[in-house]
N, C-alpha and C positions, 0 to 999 in steps of 0.2 A: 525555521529559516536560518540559512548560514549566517554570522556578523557579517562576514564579509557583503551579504549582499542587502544588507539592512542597512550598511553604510550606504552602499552605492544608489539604494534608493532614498535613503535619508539626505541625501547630496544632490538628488536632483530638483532643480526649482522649479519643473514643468509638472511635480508628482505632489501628492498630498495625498500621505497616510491619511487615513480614519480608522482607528480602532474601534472594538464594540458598537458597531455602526448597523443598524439595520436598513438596507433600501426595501426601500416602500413602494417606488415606483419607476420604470423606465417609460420615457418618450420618447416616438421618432417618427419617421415613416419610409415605407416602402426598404425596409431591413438595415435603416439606418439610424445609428442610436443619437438623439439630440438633445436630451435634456433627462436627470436623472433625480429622484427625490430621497431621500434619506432622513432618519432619525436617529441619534444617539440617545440613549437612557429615555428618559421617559419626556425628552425634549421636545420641542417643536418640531414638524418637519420642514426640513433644509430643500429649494428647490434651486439647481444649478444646471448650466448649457453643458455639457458635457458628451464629447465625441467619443472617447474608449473609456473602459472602466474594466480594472482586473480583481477579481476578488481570488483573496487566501484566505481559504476558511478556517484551515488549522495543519499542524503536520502532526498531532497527537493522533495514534494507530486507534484503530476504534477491535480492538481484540477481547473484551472483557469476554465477549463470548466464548474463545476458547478455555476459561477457567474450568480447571478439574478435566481438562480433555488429555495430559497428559502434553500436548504441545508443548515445550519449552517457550521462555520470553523473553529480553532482555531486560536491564534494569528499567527503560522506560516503556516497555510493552510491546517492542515490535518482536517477530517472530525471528529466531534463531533456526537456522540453514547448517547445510553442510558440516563442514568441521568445526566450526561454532558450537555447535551440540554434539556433536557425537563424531570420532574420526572414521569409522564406517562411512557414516551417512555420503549418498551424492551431493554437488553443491549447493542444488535446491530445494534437497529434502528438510524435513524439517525434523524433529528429536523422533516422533514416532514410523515407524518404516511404512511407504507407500503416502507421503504424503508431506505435499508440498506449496511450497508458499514461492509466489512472486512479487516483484512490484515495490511501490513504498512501504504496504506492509513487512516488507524484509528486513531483518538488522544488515546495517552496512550497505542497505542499496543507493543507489546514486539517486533516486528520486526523478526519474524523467521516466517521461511516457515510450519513449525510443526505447530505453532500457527497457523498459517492462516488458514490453511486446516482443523483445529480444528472449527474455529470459523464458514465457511462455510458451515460444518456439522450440526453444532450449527442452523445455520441461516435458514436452510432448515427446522425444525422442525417450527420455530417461525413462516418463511413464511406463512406455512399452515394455522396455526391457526389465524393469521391477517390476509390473504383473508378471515376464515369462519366468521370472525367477523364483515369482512367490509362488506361481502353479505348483513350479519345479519343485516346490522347498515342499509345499502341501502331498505333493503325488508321492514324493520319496518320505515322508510320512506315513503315508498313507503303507506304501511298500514295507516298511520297516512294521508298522502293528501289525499289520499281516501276515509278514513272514514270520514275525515271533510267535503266533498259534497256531503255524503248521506245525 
């Protein structure tokens, strides 16, 4: 999360961070939230009235999967795009050709859901034309072994 907005929440007197906080339980009825329970560490559980509750799980990229995949990363794990990695690359690709990342896993993405959905849009047009080119690249290979044993 940005400073900037850790202040802004840390300044409001209507909010109450809880870190390391597990909820245990919500209350309400008919799809309304009225009461929520929670425990920190191996504490007691806390029971409070409470109408909204937003939870931040975390913004560390959850990528150890792609280890040894060749994917590029940046220093803290999130996926490297476009010229980031490679100045070839489209701006959603990522270091290996055909294949692409959106979203918070992105280095340098703005982190909204707006955005993501932008970018996935985005990413369907590019797909297409990098399949027609990798055909292209495959057939004219393809031409080339062949022609060299006639």
């Amino acid at each position: 999360m940005s400073r900037y907005l850790i202040d802004r929440i840390a300044g409001l007197t209507n909010v109450e961070v809880l870190t390391q906080t597990k909820v245990t339980g919500l209350e309400g009825r008919d799809g309304v939230l009225e009461a929520i329970r929670w425990r920190q560490g191996s504490g007691e559980e806390v029971r409070r009235p409470i109408q909204h509750l937003f939870l931040f799980i975390g913004a560390d990229p959850n990528t150890d999967w792609l280890s040894g995949s060749g994917v590029a990363l940046d220093a803290k794990g999130f996926v490297l795009t476009g010229g980031d990695c490679n100045e070839t690359r489209n701006p959603l690709e990522t270091s290996r050709r055909g294949i692409f990342a959106i979203g918070d896993v992105r280095s340098g993405s703005i982190k909204r859901v707006a955005a993501a959905v932008g970018e996935g849009a985005q990413v369907v047009a590019t797909l297409h034309a990098t399949l027609v080119s990798m055909e292209s690249d495959r057939v004219n290979s393809l031409r080339s072994v062949t022609d060299g044993q006639a």
